[in-house]
N, C-alpha and C positions, 0 to 999 in steps of 0.2 A: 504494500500500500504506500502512495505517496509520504503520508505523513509518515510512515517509521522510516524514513528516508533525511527526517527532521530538517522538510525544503528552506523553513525560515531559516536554519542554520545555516543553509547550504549558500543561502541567499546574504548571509553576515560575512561568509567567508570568500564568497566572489567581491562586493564590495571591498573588502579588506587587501585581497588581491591586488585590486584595481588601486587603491592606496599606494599601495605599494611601488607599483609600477613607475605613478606620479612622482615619486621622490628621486629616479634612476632616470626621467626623461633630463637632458642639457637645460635646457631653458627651464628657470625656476620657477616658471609662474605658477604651475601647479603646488610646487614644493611650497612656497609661500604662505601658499591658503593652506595646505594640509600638511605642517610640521612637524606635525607626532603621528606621522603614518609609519612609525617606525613600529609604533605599538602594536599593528597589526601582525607580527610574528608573535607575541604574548599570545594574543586572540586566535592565532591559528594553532598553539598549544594547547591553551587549553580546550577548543573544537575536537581536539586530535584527542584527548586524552576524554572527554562525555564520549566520543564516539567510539573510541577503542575499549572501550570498556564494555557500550551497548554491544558491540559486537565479539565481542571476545572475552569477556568474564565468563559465562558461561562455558565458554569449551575450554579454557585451560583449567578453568576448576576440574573441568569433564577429562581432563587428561591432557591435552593437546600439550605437546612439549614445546621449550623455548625457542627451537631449532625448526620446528615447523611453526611457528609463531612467526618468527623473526622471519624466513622465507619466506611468507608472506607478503610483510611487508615491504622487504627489498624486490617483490614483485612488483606490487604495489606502487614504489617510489621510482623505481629505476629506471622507467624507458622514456620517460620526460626527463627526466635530470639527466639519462645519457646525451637525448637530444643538442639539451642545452649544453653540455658541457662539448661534445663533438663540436660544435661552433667554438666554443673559447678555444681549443686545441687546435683549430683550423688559426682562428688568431694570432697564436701562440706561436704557430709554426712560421706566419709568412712576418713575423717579429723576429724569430731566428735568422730567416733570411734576410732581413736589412740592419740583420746585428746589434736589435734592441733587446735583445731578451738570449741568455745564455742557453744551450741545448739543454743543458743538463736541468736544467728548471722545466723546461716545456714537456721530459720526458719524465721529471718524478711528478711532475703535477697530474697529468695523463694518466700514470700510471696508478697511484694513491685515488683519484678519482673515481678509479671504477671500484675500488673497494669502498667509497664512499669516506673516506679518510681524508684529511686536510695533508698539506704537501708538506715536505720536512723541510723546506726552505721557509716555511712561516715561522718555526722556533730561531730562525739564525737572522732575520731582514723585517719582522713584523710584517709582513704582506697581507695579502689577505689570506685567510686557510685553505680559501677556498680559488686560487687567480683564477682559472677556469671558466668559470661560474659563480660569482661572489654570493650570493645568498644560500649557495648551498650548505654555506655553515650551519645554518638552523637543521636543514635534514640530517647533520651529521648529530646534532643535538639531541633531534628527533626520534631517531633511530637508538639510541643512545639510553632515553627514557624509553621506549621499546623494549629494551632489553633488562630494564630495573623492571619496568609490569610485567614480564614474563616471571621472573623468581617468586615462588613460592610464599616466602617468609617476608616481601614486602608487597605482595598485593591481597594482603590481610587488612582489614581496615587501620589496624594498626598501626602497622608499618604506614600503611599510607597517609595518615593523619601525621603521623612525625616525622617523615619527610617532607610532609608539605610544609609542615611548621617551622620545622627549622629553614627550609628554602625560604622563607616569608620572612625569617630575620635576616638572613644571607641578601635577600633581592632588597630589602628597606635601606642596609649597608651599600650594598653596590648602587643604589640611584644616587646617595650622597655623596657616595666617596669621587663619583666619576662625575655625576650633575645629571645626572641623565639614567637611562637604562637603555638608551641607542646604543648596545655594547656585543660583544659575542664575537663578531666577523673578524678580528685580528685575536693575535695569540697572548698581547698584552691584555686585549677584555675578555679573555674564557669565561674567566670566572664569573663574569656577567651573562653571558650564554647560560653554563651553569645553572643559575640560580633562575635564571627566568625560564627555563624550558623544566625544572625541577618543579619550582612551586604552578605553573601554569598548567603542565601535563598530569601532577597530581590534582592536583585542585577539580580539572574535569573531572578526574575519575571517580573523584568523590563525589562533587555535584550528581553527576548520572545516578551513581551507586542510592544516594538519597532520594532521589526526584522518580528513580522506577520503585520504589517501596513506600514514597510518598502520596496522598492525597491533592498536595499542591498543586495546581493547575491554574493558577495565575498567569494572563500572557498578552501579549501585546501584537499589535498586527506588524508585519515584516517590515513595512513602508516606515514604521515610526523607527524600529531598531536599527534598521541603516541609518536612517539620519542621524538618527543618533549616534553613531559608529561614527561617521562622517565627524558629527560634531565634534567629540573626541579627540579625533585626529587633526580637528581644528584651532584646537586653541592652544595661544601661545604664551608661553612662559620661559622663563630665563633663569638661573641659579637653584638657589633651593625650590621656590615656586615651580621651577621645572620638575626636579627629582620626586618632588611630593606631589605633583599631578602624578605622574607616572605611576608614582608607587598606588596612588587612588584609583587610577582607571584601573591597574591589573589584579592590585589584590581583592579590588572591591566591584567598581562598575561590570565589567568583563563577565565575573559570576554573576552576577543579576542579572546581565543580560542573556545571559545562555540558561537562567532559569525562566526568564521569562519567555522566551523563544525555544523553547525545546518543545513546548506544548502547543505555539500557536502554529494557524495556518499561512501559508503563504500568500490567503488573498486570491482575488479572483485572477491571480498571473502565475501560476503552479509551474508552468512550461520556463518563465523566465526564472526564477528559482533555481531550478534545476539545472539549466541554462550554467548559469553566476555559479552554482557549488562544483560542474564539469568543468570548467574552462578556469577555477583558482588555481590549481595546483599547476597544468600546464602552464600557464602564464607565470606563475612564482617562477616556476623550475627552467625555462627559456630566456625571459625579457632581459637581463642585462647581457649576456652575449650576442644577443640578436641586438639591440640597440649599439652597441658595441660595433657590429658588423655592421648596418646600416650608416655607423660614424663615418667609417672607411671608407665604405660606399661613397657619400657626400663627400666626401672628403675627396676621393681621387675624383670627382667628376667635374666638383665645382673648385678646383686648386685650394685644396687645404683647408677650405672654408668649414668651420666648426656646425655643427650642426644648430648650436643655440641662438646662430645667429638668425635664425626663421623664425626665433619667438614664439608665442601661444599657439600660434597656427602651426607650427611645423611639430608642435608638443603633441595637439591633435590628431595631425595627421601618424605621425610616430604611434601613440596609445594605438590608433588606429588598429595599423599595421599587428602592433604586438599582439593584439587581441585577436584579428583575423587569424597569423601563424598559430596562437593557442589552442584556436578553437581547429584546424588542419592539423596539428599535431594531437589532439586528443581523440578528431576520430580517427586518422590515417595511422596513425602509430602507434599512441598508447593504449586505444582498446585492444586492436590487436594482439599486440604483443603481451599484455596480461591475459588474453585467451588462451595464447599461446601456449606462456610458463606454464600458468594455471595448468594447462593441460600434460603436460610434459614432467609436474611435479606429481601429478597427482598418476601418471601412468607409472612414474617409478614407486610411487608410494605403494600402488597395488602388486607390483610385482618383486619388489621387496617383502611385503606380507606373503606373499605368496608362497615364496622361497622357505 
């Protein structure tokens, strides 16, 4: 059924996408209006951790081990973030050949990528973990917290109430120490990573955990929680004001709003919903190397000319773009090829039982 499909959700996390995006086009003027779209990876943590729980509490209580758990997942993430990373690599390479960028970087990056792993040149140069594909730090986070809710002895309520707790004093310390919690992608902010993908990833699974055993059914229509989301990512602050927004939208708004939205409907545009919750993760998993590439593009056609020099309109036109490739790479590729896995794990699965 639509609804156990939780479209308002699906519908918070395509906005949150698109957020995203906006912060990674050249020309600021998106960035301007939405300055804390950085918060949208909190919100895509804790979405991943209400959902991962809806669908996967039950079978690993049932048995299912961490090792088919986790395979899944990496089904799951991998052929949209290969996509996009295959472009930074393409980048990468024709940066070797005008002897901006060492081989031996292009080649651990490449390679550490497909294991989903940050490169070994970000411990030595602070890079990003991820050159390749720069947001793939979060999946590597992702994945990461993946693998704590697979263990036994911490997806106990228990456990999961004191890890979350303690991430919630870790994430309150990192927004002040740093000013911010726009942190994780270099090897200097792990620890900021860390803490936000810790307390946000538990924190869903506990929402869920409560909310399918709950009465509660308070909820709001999808239309008001986007904008709301929006609003969010709207407003600005500086110094502490900054750190302590932050630390309020994730440890406090974000859960209220995924309680309020886990129960509503999508409204009479179910199809657009659906829409926004398919085409988030392609788009996270692509846009800065494809924008990256399309620089180049511009760049060698109109002699060097940077791409922010087209302003608002060229920002449109860009989102554009990125969102068209999203929605081409989610049907051409990553249904696909998660059919595919899917199917290929699950024939060795039977004939391993078999055996």
């Amino acid at each position: 059924m639509l609804e156990q499909r939780f479209l308002t959700l699906d519908a918070l996390r395509g906005v949150a996408a698109i957020a995203v995006l906006t912060l990674h086009v050249p020309d600021r003027t998106f960035a301007n209006f939405l300055p804390g779209s950085y918060l949208a990876v909190d919100l895509f943590f804790l979405l991943s951790g209400f959902v991962l729980a809806h669908a996967y509490d039950a079978r690993l209580r049932s048995g299912m081990s961490a090792r088919a758990f986790m395979l899944q997942r990496y089904i799951r993430l991998a052929p949209c973030f290969m996509v996009g990373s295959a472009i930074g690599l393409g980048l990468a390479c024709y940066a070797v050949t005008k002897g901006a960028l060492p081989a031996e970087q292009a080649i651990a990056s490449g390679a550490s990528s497909l294991l989903f792993l940050p490169t070994p040149f970000a411990l030595l140069s602070n890079v990003f973990l991820f050159p390749l594909n720069a947001p793939a730090w979060s999946l590597f986070f992702e994945l990461l917290a993946n693998l704590i809710f697979a263990v036994p002895a911490l997806r106990t309520r228990a456990g999961a109430l004191i890890l979350t707790g303690l991430s919630a004093v870790g994430l309150v310390w990192c927004a002040f120490v740093l000013g911010t919690l726009d942190g994780g992608f270099r090897a200097s902010t792990a620890y900021v990573g860390l803490a936000r993908v810790a307390f946000s990833f538990f924190a869903g699974v506990i929402i869920y955990r409560w909310w399918r055993r709950s009465t509660f059914r308070l909820s709001l229509p999808a239309p008001v929680l986007c904008l709301a989301t929006i609003g969010i990512f709207a407003i600005h602050a500086e110094g502490g004001a900054r750190a302590g927004f932050d630390c309020l939208a994730v440890l406090l708004i974000f859960p209220a709003m995924i309680v309020l939205g886990a129960g509503a409907r999508p409204g009479r545009y179910p199809a657009i919903a659906s829409l926004l919750g398919n085409l988030s993760y392609p788009l996270y998993a692509t846009h800065v190397p494809l924008i990256r590439l399309l620089g180049l593009a511009v760049g060698m056609a109109y002699g060097d000319q940077a791409m922010s020099a087209f302003g608002a309109v060229g920002s449109v036109v860009l989102l554009g773009i990125c969102i068209a490739f999203a929605f081409g790479v989610e049907r051409l590729i990553d249904q696909p090829a998660r059919r595919w896995l899917s199917a290929r794990w699950r024939s060795k699965a039977v004939s391993a039982a078999a055996d």
